[in-house]
N, C-alpha and C positions, 0 to 999 in steps of 0.2 A: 851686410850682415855682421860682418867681423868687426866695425865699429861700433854696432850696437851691447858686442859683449863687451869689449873692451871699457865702455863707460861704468859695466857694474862691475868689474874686474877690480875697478881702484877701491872700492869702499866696500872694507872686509863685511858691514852687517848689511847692505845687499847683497855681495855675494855670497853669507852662510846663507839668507833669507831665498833667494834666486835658487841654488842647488838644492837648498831642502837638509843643509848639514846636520841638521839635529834629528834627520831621518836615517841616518846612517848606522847609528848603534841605540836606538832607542831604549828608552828607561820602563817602557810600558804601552803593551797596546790593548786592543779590548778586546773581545770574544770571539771575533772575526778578525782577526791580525791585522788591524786597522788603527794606523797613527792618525791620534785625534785631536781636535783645538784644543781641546781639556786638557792635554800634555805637552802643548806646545807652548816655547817661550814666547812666540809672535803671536804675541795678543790684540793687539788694534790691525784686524785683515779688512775693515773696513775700507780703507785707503791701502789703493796699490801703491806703495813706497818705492817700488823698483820703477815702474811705469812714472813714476813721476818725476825720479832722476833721468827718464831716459827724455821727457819732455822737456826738462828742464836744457838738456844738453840739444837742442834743436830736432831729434827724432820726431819727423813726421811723416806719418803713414796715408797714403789715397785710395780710396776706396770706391768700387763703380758706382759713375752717376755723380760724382765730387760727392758723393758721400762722407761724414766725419768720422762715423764711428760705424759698431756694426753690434747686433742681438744675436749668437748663436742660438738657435733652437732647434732642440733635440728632445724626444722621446725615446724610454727603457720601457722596453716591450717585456714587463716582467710575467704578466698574465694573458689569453687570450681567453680562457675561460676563468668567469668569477670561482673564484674557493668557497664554498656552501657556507661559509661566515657571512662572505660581502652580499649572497643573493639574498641569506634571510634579511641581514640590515637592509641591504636598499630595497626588498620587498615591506618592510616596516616601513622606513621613511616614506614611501609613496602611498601606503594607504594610509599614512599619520597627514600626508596632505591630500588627501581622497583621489587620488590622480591613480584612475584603475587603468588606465594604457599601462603609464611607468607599471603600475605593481604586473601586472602581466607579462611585459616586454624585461623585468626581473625574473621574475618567479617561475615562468613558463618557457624561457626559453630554448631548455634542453627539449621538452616537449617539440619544439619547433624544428630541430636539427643546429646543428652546431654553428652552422652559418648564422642562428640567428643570437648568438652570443652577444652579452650586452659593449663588451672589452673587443669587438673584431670592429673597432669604430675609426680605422683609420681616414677611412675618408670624412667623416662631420668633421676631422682635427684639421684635415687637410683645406677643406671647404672654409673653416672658421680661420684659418691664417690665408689662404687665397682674397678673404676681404680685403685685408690688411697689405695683399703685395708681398708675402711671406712665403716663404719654404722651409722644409725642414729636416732633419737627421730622424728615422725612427731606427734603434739598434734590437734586434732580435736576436733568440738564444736558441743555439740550434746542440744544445748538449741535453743526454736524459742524466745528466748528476747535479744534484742539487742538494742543497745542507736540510733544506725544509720538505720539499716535495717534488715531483714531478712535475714539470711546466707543462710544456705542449711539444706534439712535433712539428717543426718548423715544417715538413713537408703539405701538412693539413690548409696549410694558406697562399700556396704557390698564387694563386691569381691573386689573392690581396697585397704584396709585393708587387706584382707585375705593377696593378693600380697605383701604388707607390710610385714606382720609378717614371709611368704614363705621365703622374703629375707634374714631375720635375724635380722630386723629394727626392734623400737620397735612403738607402739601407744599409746599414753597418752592421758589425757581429758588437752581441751584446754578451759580453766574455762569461763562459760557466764559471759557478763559486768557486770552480779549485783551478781557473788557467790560467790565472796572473802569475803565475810562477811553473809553468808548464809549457813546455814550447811545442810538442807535440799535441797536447791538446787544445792549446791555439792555433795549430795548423788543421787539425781534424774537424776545428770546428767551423773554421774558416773553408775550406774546402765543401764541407757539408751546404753551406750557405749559398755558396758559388754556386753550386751545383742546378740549387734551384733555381735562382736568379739569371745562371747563363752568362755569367759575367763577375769581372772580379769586384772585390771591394777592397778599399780603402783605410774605414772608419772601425774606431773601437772605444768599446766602453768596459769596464770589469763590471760583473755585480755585484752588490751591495758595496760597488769602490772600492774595492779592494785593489792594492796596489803596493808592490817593495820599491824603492828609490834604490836604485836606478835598475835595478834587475828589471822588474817587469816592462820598462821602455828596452831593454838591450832586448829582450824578446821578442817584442809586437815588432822590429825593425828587420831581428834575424824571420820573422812572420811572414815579415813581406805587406805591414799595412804603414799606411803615408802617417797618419795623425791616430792621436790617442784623446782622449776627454774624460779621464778618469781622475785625475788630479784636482779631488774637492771634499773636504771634510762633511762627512756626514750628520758633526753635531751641530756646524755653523754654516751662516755663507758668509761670502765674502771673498777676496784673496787669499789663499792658500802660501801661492811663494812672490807675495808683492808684484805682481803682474797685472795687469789685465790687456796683456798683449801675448797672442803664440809666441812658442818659443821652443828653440832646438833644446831638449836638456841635458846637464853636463855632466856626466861621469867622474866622481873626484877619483873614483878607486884607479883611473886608469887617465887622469886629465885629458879624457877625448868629451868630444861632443856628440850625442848617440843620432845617428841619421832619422828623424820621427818628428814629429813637430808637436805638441802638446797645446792645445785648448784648455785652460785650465775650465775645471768647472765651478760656476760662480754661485749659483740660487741654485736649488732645488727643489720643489716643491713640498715634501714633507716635512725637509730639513726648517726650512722657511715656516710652516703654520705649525711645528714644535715648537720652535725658539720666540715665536712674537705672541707676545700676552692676546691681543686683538689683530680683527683686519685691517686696521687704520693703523697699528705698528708695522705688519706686515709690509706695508704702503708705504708706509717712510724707507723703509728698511731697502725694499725695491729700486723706489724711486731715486734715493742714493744713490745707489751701486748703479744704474743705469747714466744720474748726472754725471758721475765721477770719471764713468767710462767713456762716456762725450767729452768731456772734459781733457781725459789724456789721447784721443783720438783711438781709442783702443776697441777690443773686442768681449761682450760679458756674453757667457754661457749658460744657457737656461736648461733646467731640465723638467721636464713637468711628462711625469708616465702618464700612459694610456688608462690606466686604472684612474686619472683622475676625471675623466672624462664617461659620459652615462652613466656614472655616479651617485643617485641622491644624496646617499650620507658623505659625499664630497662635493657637492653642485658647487660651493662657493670658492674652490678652487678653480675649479671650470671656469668660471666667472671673474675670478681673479688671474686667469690667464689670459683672456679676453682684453683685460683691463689694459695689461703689458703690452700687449701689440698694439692695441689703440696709441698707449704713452709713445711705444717707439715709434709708430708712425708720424705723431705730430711732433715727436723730437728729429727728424730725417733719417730714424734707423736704419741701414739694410740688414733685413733681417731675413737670415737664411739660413743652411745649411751648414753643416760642419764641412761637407766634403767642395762647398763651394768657399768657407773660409780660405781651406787649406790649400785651394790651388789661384785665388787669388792672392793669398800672402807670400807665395815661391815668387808668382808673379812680381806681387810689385816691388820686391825686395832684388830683384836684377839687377 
């Protein structure tokens, strides 16, 4: 591991790129204290430049099965019930395609009891990457403070967790709007989760990505969780800090390196059908950042929420994550979990 920093250690514009130096006294962020591509000097994240030095210098990673590369995929469990916005649209959209199941299994489901929520669909996400030889991260919010509204209580789905963990998925805390800078409230909320699951975890994600360099990794580590996957601009995808490999991250305030292992995140789903004119730029867009990531034998992070899924007025997302697993597949993906990344990469890095 220690030769792998050392390679970006010699070349000062990997290592400002790698650490994130230009996150350290920032010039502006946006309405949610969120360092963004629109402010950043690393403008082509397209290509992991760091990952490419570290190829170049002989680094290569194995992966189970001599696998080359690997798909994280993870769901943010930001809703479990629709917002009486998404049920009118997706009750439009289904009677705009006369499809009166869909408009009913929309529009009626409080009628039906909560269980029959169109967003409690962990298992079709599950089912639909089981085709594919997949597993995956879904992160849940187990705090009642939120910038917007109240979410849900995480205790309302203790068996749809269980079902989670049955499949071989993992569950991580999907960090409240205001814990990336709170250490107490990433312990309460983490603890809360435990609670119900009967078991610790691991994994994290902030919401709406919010995240301070290097503060909020000194916290999730003082937390007590292995890996983090927050580190992903929410107005691009791409490479964030020239990676597309985990990575311990480094503390310049204090030149240590923070015990936590970071997944950057790479695609996003909404961030992804903002930014590409059509679905056939989306596609390229993808399909890049996928070759690229084969290419340096590295790791790319998906994130596609639950909301995009029973969806009408997003089916083509649905569909375009479908797509993804089919590519990875016939590219030799392994495509899994974050919490299966993170304890294969201690591994094979011995």
């Amino acid at each position: 591991m220690k030769r792998i920093y050392e390679i970006i250690e010699r070349d000062k514009v990997l290592w400002d790129n790698f650490t994130r130096a230009e996150e350290y006294s920032p010039k502006r962020l946006d309405g949610h204290q969120r360092f963004t591509y629109k402010v950043s000097n690393f403008k082509d994240i397209s290509i992991p430049i760091v990952s490419s030095a570290l190829s170049e210098s002989g680094i290569r990673i194995q992966y189970p099965e001599n696998k080359k590369f690997a798909l994280c995929l993870t769901h943010d469990i930001d809703d479990i019930y629709p917002p009486i916005s998404h049920t009118i649209y997706s009750s439009f959209c289904s009677l705009r395609r006369h499809d009166l199941k869909g408009f009913g299994d929309q529009f009626l489901w409080r009628t039906r009891g909560r269980e029959s929520s169109p967003y409690i669909n962990f298992k079709k996400i599950m089912d639909l990457e089981e085709k594919y030889n997949a597993k995956s991260s879904f992160y849940f919010i187990a705090t009642d403070r939120d910038i917007r509204r109240f979410r849900y209580n995480i205790e309302d789905i203790g068996a749809e967790l269980g079902t989670i963990l049955d499949n071989g998925c993992e569950v991580g805390l999907h960090g409240g709007y205001y814990a990336f800078i709170c250490l107490d409230e990433m312990k309460k909320e983490k603890r809360r989760l435990e609670k119900i699951l009967g078991r610790k975890i691991i994994g994290y994600r902030n919401h709406y990505l919010r995240i301070r360099v290097p503060d909020t990794w000194e916290l999730l580590a003082e937390a007590g969780f292995k890996y983090d996957t927050t580190l992903g601009y929410n107005d691009m995808v791409g490479f964030r800090n020239g990676l597309c490999h985990p990575f311990n991250p480094y503390n310049r305030n204090n030149n240590k390196y923070i015990d936590i292992l970071e997944l950057n995140l790479n695609i996003m789903d909404g961030t992804l059908f903002s930014s590409a004119s059509t679905l056939e730029d989306a596609w390229n867009v993808t399909k890049h950042l996928i070759d690229i990531t084969k290419k340096y034998n590295g790791v790319l992070t998906l994130l596609w929420h639950n909301s995009s899924f029973n969806c009408p007025f997003r089916k083509e997302m649905e569909l375009f994550y479908e797509k993804i697993l089919k590519y990875g597949k016939s590219q030799g993906a392994w495509m899994t979990s974050g919490k299966e990344i993170c304890s294969w990469w201690h591994y094979s890095l011995q």
